[in-house]
N, C-alpha and C positions, 0 to 999 in steps of 0.2 A: 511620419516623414518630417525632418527638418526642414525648417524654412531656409536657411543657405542652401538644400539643394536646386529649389525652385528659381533662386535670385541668378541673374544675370551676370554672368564670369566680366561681363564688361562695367559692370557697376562697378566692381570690388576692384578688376584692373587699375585704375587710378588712384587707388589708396593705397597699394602694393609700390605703383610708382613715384607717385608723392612720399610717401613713409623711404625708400630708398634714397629719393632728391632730398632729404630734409637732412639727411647723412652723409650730402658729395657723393653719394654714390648715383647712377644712369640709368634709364629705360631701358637700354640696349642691355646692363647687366642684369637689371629683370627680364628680359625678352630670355636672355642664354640659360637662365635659372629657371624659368617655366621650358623653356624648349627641352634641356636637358631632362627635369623630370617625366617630362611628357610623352618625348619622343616627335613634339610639331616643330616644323622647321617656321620662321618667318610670317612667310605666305597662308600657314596653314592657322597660326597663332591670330593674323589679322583679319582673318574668314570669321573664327570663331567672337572677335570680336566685332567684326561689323552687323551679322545675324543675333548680336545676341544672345547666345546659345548659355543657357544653367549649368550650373555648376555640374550637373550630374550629367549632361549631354556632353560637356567639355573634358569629361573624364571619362565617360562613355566611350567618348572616341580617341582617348588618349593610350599610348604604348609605351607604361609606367618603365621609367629606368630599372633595370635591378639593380644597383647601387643603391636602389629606395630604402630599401631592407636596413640599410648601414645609414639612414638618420636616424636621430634618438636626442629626446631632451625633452624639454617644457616648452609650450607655448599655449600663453591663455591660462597658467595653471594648470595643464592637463598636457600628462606625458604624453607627448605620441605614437611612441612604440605599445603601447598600452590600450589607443584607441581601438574598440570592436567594429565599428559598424566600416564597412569598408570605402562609403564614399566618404565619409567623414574624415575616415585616418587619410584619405589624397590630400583634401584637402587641408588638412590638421600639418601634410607635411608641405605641401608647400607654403603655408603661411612659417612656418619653421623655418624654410631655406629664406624667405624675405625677409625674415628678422633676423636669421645669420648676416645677412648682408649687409642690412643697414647696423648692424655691430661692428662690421666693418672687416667682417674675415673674410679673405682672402675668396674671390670667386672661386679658383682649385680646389681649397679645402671642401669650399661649401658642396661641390658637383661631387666631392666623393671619390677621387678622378685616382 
């Protein structure tokens, strides 16, 4: 087992957010980039973060876009339509869609939409 599945979705939340602010880009458009892949509205986004809940609990109870299927690229050096292990590739994609963003494409694009 990977050590990212064990760590805390609310550790890595703030680097997701910082890394977006460092680009003018918002929390609220990180909030709509993890809700969209997830399928959590708000409420259910700031639960998992108040409990602390692992990466693997936070996808556990996540209802994956299918537009998921339609990212594809590099992040980390490592394609993500290529990754095997399945909590890995969630994760693999939504650090993808945060680094779309802070590149600065278009939140539509990014959602697949």
């Amino acid at each position: 087992m990977h050590r990212i599945f064990t760590t805390a979705f609310s550790s890595v939340y703030p680097h997701y957010v910082a890394k977006a602010e460092r680009k003018k880009r918002t929390k609220a458009e990180v909030d709509e980039i993890v809700g969209w892949l997830t399928g959590f509205d708000q409420a259910t986004l700031e639960h998992h973060l108040e409990v602390d809940s692992t990466f693997e609990d936070f996808f556990a109870a996540a209802n994956l876009n299918p537009n998921a299927s339609l990212i594809t690229g590099v992040v980390c050096g490592i394609r993500v339509e290529e990754v095997e292990d399945p909590l890995m590739k969630k994760i693999r994609l939504l650090d993808k869609l945060i680094d779309e963003l802070a590149k600065g494409k278009a939140v539509e694009k990014i959602l697949r939409s």
